[in-house]
C-alpha positions in Angstrom: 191.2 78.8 195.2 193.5 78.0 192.0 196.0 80.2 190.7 195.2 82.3 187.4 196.9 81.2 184.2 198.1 83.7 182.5 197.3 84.1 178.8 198.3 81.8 176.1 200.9 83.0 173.1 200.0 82.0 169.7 202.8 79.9 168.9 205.8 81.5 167.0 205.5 80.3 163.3 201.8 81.0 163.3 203.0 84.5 164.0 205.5 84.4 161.0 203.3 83.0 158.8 200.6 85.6 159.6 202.8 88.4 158.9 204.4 86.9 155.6 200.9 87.1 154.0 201.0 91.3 153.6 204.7 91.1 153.1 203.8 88.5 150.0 201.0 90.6 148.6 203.3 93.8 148.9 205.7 92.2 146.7 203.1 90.6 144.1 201.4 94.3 143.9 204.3 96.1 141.7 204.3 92.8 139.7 200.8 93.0 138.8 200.9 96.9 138.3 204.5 96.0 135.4 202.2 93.4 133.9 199.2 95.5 133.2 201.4 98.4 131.3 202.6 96.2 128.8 200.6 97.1 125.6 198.8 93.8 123.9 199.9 93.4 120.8 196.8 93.7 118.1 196.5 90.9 115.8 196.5 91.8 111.8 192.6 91.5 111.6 191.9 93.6 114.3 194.3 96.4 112.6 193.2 95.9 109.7 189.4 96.4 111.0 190.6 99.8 112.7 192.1 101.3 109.2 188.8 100.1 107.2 186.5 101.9 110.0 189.0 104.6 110.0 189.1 104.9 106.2 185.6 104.6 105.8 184.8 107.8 108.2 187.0 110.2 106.3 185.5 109.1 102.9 181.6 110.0 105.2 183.0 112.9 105.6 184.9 113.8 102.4 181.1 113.6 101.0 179.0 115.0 103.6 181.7 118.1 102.7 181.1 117.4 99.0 177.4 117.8 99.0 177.4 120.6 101.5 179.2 122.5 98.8 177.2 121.1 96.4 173.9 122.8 98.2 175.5 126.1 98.7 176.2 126.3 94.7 173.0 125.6 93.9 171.6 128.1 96.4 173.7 130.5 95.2 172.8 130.0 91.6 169.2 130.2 92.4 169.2 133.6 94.3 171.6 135.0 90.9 168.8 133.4 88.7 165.7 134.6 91.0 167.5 138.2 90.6 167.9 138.3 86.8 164.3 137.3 86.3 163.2 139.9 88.6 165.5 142.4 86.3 164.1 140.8 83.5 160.7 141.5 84.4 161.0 144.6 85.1 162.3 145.3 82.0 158.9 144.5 81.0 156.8 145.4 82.9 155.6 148.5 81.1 154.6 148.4 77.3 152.2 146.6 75.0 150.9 143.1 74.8 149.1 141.6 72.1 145.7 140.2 73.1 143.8 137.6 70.5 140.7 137.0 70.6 139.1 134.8 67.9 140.6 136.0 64.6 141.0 139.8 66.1 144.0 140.7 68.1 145.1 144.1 69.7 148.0 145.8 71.3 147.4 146.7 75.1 149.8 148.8 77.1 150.5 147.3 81.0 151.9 149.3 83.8 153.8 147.5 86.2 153.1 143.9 84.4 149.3 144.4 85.1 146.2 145.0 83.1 142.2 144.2 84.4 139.7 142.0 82.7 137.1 145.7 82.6 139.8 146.9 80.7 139.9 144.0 78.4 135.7 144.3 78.6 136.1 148.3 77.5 137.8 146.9 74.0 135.8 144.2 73.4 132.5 145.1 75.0 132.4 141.1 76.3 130.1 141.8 79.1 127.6 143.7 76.8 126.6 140.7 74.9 127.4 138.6 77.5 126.4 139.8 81.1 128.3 137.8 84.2 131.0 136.6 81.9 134.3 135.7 83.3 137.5 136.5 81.8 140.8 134.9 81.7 144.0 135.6 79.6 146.3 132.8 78.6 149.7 132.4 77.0 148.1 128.9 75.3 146.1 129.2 71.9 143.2 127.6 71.8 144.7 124.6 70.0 147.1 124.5 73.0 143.9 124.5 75.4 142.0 122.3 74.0 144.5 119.5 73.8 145.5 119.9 77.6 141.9 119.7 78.7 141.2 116.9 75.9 144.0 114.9 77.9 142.3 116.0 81.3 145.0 118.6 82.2 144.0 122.3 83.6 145.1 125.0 80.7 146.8 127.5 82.7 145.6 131.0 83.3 147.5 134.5 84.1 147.8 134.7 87.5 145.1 137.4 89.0 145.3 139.2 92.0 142.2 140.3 93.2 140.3 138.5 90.8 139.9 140.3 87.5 143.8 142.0 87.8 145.9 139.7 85.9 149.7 140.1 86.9 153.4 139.5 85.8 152.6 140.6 82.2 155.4 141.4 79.9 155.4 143.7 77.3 156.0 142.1 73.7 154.2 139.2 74.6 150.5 137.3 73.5 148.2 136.7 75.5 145.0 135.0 74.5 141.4 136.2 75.8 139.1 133.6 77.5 135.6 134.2 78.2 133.4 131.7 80.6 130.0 132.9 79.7 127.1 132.6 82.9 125.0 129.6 81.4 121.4 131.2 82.1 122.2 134.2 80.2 124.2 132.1 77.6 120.5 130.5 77.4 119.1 133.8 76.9 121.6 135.2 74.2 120.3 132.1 72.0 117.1 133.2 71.9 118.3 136.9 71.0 120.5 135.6 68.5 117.8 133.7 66.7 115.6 136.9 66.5 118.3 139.2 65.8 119.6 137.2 62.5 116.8 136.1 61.5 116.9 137.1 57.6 120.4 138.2 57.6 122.1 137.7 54.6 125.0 136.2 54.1 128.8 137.6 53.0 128.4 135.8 49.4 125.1 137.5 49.1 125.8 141.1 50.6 129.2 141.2 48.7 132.3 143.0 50.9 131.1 145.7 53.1 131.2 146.9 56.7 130.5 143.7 58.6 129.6 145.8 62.0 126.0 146.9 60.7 124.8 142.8 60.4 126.5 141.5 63.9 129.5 140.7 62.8 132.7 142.7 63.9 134.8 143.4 60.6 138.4 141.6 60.1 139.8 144.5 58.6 139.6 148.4 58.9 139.9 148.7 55.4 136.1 147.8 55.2 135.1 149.1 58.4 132.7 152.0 59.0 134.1 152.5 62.2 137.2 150.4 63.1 137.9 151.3 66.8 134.0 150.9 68.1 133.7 147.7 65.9 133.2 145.3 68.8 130.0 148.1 69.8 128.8 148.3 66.8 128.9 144.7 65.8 127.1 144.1 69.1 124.4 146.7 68.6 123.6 144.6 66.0 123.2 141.5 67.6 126.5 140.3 68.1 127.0 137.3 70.5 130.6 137.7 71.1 133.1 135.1 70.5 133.9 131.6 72.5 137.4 130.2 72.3 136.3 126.4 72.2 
């Protein structure tokens, strides 16, 4: 039986050489860890880049402050100017108005800026001679009106809430009375009207008199038999009522 061998050594410089490989990377690490603290230098584009970008950013902001001020103040000017017309209107909002209607116009008190159309239809007796009328009130004249719906535009009406209770009236001012008459019984009033003035005489023939008792509501009181009722009167006598057209 042979002998055992025992174990072969590496040889010695493999063993140095082996253990001169951490020793070598040990050294190179603190090199390595010097050489990546050192700050690289920026060239003059790329600063030049950073202070534009820079630059630009405060001059974003420097408006998005400007305009933000710029919305408060006009906020603020809007609630002072939404406050002083609701002072101003109620200021107003009891008195007289002036309605016209045709070549007539009255005084009207309001209470609280608001009147109703069967008030308006108790002074002119609208719905007498013309039953299912509609009325609106206006601040346009009828030359006004009809040169807005000429151009195909919508002549503006008082705002009514419920229908028939106009609203935001102000004393002092005019208003002008609109009438949309139902078409059947405008259809009907034609033939009344035919019969009732048929043989009427005319103003050059009657000479200057109380207009009421012949349909016709008088244009001044100082030929009226009976100023305040001459809207009933006139229409007792077969007065149509008046159109703005």
């Amino acid at each position: 039986m042979a002998p055992k061998r025992p174990p072969s050594k590496p040889p010695a410089t493999a063993k140095a050489a082996a253990a001169a490989v951490p020793k070598a990377a040990a050294a190179k690490a603190p090199a390595a860890k010097a050489a990546a603290k050192v700050p690289v230098a920026k060239s003059p584009g790329e600063l030049k880049a950073e202070e534009e970008q820079k630059a630009e950013e405060e001059r974003r902001q420097a408006e998005e402050a400007e305009e933000h001020q710029r919305l408060e103040e006009l906020q603020k000017a809007e609630l002072q100017r939404q406050i002083e017309e609701r002072k101003r209107k109620e200021a107003l909002a009891n008195g007289d108005v002036v309605l016209k209607y045709s070549h007539y116009d009255e005084k009207f008190p309001i209470k609280d800026g608001k009147m109703t159309a069967k008030e308006i239809d108790d002074l002119y007796c609208l719905s007498d001679v013309m039953p299912k009328c509609v009325i609106h009130l206006s601040t346009k004249t009828v030359e006004e009106k009809y040169k807005l719906e000429s151009a195909g535009e919508v002549c503006p009406y008082v705002y009514e809430d419920p229908v028939g209770t106009f609203r935001d009236l102000e004393a002092g001012s005019t208003y002008f009375v609109y009438v949309i008459e139902d078409d059947k019984e405008f259809l009907k009033s034609q033939e009344h009207a035919k019969a009732a003035h048929f043989g009427v005489k005319s103003a050059a023939t009657r000479g200057e008199g109380c207009s009421c008792i012949e349909g016709n509501p008088c244009a001044s009181d100082l030929v009226c038999s009976d100023w305040h009722n001459r809207f009933a009167l006139a229409k007792k006598n077969g007065w149509l009522g008046y159109q703005a057209k």
